[in-house]
Biopython code that builds the backbone (N, CA, C, O; Angstrom):
import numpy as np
from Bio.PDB.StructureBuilder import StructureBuilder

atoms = [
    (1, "UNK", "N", (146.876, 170.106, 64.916)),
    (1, "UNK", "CA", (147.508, 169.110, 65.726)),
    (1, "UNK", "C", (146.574, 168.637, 66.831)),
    (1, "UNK", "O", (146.543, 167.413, 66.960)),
    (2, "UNK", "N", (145.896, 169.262, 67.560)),
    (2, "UNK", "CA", (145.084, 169.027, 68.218)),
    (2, "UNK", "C", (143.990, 168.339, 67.695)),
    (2, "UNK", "O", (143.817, 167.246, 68.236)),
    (3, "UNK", "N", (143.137, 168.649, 66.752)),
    (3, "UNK", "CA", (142.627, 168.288, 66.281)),
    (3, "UNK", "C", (142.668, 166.363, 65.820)),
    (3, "UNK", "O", (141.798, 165.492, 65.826)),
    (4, "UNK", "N", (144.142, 166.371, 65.464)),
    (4, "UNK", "CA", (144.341, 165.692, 65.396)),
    (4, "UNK", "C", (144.565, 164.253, 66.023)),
    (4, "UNK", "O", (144.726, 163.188, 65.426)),
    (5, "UNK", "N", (144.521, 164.588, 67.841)),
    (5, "UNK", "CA", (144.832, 164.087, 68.687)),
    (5, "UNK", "C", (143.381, 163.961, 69.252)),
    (5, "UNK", "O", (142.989, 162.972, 69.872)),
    (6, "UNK", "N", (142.558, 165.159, 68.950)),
    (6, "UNK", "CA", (141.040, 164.711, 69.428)),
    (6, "UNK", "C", (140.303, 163.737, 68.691)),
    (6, "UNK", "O", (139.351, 163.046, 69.055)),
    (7, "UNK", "N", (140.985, 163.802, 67.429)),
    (7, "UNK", "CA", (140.159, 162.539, 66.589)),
    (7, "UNK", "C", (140.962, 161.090, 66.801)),
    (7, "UNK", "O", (140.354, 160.022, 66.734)),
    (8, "UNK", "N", (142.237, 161.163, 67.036)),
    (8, "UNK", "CA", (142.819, 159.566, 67.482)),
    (8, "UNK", "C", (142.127, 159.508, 69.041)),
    (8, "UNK", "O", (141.408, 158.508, 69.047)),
    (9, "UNK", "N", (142.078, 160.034, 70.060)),
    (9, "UNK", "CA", (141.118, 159.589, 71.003)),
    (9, "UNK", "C", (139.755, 159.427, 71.030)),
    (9, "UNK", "O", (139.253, 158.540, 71.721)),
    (10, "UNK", "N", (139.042, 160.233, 70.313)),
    (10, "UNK", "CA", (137.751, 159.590, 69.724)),
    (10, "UNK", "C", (137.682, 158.303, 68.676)),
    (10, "UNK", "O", (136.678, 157.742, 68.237)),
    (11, "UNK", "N", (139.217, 157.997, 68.397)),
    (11, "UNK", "CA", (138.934, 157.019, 67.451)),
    (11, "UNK", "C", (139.020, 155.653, 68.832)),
    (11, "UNK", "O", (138.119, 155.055, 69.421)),
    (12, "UNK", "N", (140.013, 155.602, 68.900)),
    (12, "UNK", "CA", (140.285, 154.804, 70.590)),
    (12, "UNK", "C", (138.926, 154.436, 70.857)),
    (12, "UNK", "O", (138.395, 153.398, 70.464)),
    (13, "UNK", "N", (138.342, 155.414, 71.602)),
    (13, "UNK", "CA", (136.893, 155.358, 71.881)),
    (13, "UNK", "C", (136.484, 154.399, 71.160)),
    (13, "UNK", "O", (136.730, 153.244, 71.505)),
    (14, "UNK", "N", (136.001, 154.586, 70.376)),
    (14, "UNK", "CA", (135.086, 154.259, 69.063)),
    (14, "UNK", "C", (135.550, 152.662, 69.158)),
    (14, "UNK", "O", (134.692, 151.780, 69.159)),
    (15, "UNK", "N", (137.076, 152.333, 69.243)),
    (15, "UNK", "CA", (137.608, 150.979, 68.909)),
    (15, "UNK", "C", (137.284, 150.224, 70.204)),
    (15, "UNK", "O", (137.154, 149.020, 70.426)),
    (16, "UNK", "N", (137.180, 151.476, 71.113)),
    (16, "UNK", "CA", (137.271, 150.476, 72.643)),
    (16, "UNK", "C", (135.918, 150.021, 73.040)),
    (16, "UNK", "O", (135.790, 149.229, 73.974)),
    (17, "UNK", "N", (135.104, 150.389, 72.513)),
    (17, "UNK", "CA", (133.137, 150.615, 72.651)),
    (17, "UNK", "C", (133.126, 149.436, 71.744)),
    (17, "UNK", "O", (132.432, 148.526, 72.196)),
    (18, "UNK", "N", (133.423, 149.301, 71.139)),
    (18, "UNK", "CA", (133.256, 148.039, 69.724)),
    (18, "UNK", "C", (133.658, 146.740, 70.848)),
    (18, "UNK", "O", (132.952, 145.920, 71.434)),
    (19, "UNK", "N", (135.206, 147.006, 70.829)),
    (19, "UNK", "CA", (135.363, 145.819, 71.205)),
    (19, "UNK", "C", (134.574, 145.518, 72.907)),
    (19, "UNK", "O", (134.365, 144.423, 73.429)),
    (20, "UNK", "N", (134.356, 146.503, 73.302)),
    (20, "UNK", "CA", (133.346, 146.113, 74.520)),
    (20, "UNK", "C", (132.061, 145.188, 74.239)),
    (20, "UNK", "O", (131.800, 144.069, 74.680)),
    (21, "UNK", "N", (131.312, 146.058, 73.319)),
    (21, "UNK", "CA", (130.080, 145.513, 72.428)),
    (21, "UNK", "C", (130.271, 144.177, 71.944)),
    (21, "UNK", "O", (129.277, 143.456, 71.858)),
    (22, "UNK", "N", (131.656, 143.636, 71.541)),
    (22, "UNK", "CA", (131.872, 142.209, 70.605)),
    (22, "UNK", "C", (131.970, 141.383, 72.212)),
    (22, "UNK", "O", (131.356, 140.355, 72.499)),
    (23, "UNK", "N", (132.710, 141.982, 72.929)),
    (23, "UNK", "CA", (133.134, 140.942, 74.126)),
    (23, "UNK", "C", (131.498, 140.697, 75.086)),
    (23, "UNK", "O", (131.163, 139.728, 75.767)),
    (24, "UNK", "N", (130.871, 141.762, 74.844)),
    (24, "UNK", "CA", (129.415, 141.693, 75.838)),
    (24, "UNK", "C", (128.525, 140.368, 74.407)),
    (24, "UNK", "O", (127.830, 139.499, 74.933)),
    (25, "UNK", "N", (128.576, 140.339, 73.457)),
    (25, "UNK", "CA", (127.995, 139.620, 72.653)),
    (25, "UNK", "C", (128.477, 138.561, 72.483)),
    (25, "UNK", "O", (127.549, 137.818, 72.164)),
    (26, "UNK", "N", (129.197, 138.135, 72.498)),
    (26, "UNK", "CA", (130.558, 136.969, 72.437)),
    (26, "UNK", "C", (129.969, 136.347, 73.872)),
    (26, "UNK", "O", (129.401, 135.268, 73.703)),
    (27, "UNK", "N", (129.997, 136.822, 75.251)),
    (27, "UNK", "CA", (129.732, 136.796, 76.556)),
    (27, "UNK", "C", (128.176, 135.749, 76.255)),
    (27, "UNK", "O", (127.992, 134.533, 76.284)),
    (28, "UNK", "N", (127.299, 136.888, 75.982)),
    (28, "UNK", "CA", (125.888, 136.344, 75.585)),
    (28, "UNK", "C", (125.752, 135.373, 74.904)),
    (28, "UNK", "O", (124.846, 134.586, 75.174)),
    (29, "UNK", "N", (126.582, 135.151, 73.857)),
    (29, "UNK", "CA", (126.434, 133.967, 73.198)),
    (29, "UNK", "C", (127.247, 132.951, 73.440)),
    (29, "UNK", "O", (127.214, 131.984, 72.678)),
    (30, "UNK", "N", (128.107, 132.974, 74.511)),
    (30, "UNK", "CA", (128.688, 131.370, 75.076)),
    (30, "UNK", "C", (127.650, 131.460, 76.508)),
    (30, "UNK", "O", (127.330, 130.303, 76.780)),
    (31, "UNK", "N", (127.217, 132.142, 77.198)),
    (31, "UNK", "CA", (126.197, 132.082, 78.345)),
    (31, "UNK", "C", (124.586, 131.050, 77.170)),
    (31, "UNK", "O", (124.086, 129.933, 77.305)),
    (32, "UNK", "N", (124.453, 131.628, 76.658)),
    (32, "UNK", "CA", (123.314, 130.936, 75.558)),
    (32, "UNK", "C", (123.644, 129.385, 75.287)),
    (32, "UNK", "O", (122.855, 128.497, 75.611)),
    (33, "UNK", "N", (125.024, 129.110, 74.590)),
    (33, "UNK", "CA", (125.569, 127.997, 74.140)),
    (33, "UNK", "C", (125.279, 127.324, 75.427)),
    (33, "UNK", "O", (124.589, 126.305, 75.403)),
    (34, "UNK", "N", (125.845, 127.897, 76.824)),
    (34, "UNK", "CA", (126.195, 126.756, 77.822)),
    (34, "UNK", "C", (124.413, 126.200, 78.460)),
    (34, "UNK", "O", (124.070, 125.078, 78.832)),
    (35, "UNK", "N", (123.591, 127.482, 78.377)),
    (35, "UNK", "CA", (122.621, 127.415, 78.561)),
    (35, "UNK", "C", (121.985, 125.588, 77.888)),
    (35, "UNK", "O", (121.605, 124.568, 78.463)),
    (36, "UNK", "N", (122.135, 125.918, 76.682)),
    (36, "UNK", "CA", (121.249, 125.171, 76.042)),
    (36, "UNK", "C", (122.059, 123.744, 75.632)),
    (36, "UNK", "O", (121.483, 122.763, 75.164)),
    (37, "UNK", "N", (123.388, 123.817, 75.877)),
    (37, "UNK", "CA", (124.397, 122.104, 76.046)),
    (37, "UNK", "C", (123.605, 121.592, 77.706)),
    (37, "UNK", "O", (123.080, 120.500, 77.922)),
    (38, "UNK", "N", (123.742, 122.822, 78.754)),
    (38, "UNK", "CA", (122.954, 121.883, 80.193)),
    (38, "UNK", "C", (121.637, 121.399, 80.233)),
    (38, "UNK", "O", (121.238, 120.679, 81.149)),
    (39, "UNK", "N", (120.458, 122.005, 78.628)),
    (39, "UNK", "CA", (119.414, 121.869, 78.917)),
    (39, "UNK", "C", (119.853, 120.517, 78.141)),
    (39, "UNK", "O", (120.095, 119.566, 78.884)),
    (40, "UNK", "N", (119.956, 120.353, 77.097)),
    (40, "UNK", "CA", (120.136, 118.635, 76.347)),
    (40, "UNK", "C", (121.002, 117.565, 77.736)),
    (40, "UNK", "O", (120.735, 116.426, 78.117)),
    (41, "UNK", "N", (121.691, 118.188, 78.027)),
    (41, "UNK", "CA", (122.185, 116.989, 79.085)),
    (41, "UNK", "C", (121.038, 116.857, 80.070)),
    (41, "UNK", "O", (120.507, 115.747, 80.054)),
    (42, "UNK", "N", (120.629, 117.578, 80.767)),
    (42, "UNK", "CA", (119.605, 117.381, 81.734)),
    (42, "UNK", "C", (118.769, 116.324, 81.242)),
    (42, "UNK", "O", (118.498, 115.273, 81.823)),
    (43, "UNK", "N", (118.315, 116.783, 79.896)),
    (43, "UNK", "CA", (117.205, 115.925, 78.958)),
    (43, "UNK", "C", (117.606, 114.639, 78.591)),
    (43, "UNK", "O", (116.884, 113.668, 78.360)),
    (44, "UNK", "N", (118.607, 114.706, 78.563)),
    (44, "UNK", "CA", (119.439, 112.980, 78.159)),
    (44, "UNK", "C", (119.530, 112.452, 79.540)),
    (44, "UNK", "O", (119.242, 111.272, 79.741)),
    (45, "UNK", "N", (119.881, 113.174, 80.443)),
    (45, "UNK", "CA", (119.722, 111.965, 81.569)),
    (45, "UNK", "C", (118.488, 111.820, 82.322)),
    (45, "UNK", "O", (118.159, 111.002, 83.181)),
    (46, "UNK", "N", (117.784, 112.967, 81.716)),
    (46, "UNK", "CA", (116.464, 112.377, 82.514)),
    (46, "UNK", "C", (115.487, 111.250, 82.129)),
    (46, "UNK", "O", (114.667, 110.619, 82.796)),
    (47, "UNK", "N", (115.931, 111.196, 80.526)),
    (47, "UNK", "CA", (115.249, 110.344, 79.521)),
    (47, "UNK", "C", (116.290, 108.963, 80.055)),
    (47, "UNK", "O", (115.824, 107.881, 79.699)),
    (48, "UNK", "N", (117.316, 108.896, 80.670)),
    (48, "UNK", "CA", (117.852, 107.607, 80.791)),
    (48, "UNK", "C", (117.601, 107.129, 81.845)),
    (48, "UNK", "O", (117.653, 105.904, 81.960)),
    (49, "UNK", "N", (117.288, 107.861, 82.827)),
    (49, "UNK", "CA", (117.109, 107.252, 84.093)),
    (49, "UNK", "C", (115.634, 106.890, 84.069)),
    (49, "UNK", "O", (115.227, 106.073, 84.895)),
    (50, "UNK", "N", (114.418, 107.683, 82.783)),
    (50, "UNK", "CA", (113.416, 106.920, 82.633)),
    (50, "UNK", "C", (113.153, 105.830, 82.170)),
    (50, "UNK", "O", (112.193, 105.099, 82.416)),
    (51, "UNK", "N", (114.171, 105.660, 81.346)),
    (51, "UNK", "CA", (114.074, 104.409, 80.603)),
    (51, "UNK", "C", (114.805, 103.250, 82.004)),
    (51, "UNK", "O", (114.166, 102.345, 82.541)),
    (52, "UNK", "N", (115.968, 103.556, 82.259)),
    (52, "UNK", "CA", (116.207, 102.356, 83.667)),
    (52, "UNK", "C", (115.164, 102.687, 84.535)),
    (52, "UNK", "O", (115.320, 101.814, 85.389)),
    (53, "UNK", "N", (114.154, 103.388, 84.921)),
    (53, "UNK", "CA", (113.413, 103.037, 85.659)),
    (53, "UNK", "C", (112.221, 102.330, 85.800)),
    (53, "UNK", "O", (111.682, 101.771, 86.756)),
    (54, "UNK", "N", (111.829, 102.540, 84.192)),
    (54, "UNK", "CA", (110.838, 101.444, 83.117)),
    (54, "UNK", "C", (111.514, 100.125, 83.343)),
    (54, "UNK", "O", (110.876, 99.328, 84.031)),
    (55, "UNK", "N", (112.275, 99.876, 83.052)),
    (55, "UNK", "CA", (113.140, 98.686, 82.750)),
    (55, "UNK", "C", (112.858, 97.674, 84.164)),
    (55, "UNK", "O", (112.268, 96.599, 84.279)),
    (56, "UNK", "N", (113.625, 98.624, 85.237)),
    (56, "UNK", "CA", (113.134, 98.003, 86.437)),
    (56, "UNK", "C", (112.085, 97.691, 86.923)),
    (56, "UNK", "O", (111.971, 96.835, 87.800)),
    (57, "UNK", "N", (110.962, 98.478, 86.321)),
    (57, "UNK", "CA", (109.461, 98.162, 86.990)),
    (57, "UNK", "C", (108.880, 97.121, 86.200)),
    (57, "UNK", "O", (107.902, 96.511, 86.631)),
    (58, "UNK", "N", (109.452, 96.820, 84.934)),
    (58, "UNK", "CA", (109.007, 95.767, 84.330)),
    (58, "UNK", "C", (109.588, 94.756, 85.128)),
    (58, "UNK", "O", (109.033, 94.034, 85.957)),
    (59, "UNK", "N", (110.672, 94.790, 84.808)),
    (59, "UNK", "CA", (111.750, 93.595, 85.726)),
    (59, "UNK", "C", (110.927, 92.931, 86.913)),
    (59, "UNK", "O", (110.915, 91.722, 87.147)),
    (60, "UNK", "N", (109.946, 94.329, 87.933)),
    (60, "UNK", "CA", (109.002, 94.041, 89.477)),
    (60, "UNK", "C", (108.011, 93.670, 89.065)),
    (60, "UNK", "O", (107.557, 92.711, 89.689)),
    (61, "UNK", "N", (107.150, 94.183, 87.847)),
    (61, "UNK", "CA", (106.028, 93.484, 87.701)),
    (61, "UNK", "C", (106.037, 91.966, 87.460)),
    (61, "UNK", "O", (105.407, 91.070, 88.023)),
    (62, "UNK", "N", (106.876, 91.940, 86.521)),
    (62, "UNK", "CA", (107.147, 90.240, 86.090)),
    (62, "UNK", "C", (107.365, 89.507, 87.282)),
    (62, "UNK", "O", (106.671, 88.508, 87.469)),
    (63, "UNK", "N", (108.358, 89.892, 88.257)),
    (63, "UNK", "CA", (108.685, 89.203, 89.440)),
    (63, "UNK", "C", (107.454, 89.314, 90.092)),
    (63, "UNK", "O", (107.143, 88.273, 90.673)),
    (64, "UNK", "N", (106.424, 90.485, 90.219)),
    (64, "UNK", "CA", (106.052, 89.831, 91.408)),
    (64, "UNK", "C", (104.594, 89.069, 90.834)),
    (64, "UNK", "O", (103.762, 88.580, 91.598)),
    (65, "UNK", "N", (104.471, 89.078, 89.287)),
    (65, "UNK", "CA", (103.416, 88.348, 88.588)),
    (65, "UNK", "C", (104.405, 86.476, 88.648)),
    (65, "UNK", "O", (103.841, 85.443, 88.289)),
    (66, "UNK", "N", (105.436, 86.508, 89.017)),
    (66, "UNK", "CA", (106.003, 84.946, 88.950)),
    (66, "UNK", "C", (105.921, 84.692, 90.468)),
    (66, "UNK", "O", (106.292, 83.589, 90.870)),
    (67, "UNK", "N", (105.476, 85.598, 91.340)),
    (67, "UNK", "CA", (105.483, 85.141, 92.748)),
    (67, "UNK", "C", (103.798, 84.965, 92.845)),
    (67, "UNK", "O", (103.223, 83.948, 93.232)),
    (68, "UNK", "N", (103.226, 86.094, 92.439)),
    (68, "UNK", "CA", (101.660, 85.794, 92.217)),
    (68, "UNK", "C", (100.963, 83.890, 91.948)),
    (68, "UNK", "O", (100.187, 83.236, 92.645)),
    (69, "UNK", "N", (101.687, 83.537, 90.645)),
    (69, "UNK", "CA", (101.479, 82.521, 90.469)),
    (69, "UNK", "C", (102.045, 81.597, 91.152)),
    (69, "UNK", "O", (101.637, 80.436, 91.158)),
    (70, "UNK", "N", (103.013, 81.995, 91.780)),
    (70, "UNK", "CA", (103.602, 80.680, 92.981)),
    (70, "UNK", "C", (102.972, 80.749, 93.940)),
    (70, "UNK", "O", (103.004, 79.851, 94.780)),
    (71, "UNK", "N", (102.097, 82.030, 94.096)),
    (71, "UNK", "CA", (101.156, 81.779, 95.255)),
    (71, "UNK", "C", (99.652, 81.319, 95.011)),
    (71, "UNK", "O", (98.797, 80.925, 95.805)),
    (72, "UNK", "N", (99.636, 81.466, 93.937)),
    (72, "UNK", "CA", (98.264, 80.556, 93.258)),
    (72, "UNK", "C", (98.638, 79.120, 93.125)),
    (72, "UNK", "O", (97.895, 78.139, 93.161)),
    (73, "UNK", "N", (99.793, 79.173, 92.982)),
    (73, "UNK", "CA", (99.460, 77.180, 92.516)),
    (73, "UNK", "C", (99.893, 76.689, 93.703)),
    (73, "UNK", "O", (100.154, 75.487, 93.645)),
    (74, "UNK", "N", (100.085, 77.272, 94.908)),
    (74, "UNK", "CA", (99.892, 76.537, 96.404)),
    (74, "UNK", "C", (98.851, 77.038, 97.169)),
    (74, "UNK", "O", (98.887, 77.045, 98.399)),
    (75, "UNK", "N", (97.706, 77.557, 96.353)),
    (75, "UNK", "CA", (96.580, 77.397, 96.912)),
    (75, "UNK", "C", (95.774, 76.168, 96.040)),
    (75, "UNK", "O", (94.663, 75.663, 96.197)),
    (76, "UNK", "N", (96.449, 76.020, 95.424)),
    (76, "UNK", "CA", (95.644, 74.940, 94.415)),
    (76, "UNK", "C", (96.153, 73.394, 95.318)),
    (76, "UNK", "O", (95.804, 72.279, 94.931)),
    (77, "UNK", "N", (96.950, 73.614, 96.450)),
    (77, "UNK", "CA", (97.245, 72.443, 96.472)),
    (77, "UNK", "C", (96.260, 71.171, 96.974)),
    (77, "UNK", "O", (96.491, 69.967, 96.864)),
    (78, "UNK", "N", (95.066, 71.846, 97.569)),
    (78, "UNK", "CA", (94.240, 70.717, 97.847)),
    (78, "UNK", "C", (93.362, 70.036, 96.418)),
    (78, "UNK", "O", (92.766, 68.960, 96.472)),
    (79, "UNK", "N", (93.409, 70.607, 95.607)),
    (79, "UNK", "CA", (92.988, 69.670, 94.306)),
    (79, "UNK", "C", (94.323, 68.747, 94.286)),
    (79, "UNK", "O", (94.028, 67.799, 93.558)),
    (80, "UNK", "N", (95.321, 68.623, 94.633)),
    (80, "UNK", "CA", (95.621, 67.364, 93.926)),
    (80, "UNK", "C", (96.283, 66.740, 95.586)),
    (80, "UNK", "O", (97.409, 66.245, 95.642)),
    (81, "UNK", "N", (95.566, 66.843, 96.581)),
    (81, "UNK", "CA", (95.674, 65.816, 97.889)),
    (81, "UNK", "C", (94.393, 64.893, 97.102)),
    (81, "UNK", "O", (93.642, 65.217, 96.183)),
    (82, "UNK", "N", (94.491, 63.813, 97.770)),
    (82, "UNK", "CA", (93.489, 63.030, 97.166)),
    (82, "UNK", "C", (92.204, 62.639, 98.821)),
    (82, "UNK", "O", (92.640, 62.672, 99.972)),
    (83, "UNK", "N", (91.238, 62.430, 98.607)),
    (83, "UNK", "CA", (90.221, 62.093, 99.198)),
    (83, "UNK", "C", (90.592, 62.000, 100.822)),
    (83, "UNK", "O", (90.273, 62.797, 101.704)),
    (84, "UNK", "N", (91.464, 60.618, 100.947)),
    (84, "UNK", "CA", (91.736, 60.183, 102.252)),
    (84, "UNK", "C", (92.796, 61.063, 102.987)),
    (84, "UNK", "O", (92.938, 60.917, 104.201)),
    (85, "UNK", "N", (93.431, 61.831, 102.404)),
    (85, "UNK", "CA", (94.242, 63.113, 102.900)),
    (85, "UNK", "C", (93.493, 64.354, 103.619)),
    (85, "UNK", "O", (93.761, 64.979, 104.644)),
    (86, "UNK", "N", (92.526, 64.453, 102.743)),
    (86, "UNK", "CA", (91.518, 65.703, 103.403)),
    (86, "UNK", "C", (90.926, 65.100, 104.118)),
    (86, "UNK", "O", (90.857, 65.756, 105.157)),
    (87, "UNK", "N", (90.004, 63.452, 104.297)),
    (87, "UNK", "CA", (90.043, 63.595, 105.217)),
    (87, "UNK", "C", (90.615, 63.175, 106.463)),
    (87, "UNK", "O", (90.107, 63.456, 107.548)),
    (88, "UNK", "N", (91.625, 62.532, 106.327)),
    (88, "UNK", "CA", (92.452, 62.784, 107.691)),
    (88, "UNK", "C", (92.377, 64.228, 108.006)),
    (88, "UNK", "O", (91.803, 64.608, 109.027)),
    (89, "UNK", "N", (92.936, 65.059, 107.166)),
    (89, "UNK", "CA", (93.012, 66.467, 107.682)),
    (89, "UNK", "C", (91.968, 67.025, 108.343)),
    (89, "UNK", "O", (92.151, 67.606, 109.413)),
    (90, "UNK", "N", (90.700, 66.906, 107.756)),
    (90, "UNK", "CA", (89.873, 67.322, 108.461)),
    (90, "UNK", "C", (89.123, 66.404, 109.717)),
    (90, "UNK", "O", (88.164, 66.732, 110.415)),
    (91, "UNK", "N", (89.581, 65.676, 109.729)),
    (91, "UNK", "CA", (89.561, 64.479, 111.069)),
    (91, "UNK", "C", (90.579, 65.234, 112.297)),
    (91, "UNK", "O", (90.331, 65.436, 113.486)),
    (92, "UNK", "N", (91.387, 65.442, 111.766)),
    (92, "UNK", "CA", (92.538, 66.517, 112.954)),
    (92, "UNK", "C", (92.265, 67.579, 113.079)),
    (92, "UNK", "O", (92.918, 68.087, 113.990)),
    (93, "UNK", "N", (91.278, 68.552, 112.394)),
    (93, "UNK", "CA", (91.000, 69.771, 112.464)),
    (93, "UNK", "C", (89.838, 69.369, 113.846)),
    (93, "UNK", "O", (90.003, 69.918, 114.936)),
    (94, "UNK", "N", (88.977, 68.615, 113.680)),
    (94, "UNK", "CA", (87.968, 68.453, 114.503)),
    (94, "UNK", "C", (88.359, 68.031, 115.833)),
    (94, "UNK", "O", (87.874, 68.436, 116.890)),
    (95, "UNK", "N", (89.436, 67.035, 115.655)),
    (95, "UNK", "CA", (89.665, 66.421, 116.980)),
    (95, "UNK", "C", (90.164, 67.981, 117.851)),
    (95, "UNK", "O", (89.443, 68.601, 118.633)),
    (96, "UNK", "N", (90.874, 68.166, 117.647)),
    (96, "UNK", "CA", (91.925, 70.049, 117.949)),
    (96, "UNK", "C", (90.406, 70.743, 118.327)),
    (96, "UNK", "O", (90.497, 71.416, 119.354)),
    (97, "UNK", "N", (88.927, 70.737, 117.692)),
    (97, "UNK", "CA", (88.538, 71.968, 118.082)),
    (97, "UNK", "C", (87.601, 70.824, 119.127)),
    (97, "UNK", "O", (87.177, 71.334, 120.164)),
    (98, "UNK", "N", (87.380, 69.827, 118.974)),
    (98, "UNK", "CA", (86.663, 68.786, 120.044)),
    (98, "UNK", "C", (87.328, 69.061, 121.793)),
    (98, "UNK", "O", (86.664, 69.158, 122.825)),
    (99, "UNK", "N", (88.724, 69.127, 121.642)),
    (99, "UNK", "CA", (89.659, 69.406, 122.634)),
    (99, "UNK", "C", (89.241, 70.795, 123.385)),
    (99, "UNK", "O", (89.279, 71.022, 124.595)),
    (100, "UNK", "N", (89.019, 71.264, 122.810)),
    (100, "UNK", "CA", (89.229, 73.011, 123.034)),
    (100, "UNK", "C", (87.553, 73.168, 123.474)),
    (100, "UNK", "O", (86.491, 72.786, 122.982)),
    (101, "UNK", "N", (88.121, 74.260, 125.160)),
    (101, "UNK", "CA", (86.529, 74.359, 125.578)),
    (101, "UNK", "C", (86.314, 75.501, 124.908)),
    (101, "UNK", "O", (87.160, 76.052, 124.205)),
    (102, "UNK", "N", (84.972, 75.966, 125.135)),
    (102, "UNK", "CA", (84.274, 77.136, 124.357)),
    (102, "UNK", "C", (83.519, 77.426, 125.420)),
    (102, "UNK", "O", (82.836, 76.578, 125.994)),
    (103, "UNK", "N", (83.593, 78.764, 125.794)),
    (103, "UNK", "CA", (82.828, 78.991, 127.093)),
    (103, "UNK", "C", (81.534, 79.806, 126.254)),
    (103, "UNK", "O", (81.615, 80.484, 125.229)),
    (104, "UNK", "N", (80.518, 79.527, 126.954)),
    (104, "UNK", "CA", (79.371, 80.012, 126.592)),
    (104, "UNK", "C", (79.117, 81.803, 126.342)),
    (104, "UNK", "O", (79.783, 82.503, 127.104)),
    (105, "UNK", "N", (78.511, 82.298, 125.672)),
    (105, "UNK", "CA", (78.588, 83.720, 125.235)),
    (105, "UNK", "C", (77.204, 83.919, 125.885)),
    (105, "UNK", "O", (76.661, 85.023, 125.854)),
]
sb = StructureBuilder()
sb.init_structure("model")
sb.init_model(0)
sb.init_chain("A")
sb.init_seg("    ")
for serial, (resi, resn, name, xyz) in enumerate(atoms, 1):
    if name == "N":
        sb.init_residue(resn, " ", resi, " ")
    sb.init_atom(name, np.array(xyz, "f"), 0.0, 1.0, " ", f" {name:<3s}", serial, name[0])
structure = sb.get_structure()
């Protein structure tokens, strides 16, 4: 009888160690799962916010290559003043520095 009672508590044992062992492995392997679902998300949004951030710098280069050229073709603007424009202009540039004393150095 005893005997009998030492082997149903060693069996206990035996059942309760198992299921410890399944719940510590079970444990490990949803800690693993969650592990490696946060590493793909991390990776998906880091890959998206690279791509919108590509997106945008194209978006700045273009803009500021369409401001570039708006600032080139108003330096171009004295090719198309014609002759008697420049020189008036430079007729007023002179008179302005004719005006103006210059003290000796």
């Amino acid at each position: 009888m005893r005997s009998d009672i030492i082997n149903e508590v060693l069996s206990v044992e035996d059942k309760a160690q198992q299921i410890m062992r399944d719940a510590s492995t079970r444990a490990r392997n949803t800690l693993s799962d969650a592990q490696l679902k946060a590493g793909e998300l991390v990776r998906s949004a880091l890959k998206e916010e690279r791509e919108k951030n590509h997106a945008l710098l194209l978006q700045a280069e273009e803009d500021a290559n369409l401001r570039l050229a708006e600032f080139e073709a108003s330096l171009d603007i004295s090719s198309v003043l014609d002759e008697s424009t420049l020189d008036a202009i430079a007729a007023k540039i002179t008179a302005k520095i004719c005006r103006t004393e210059l003290e000796e150095v």
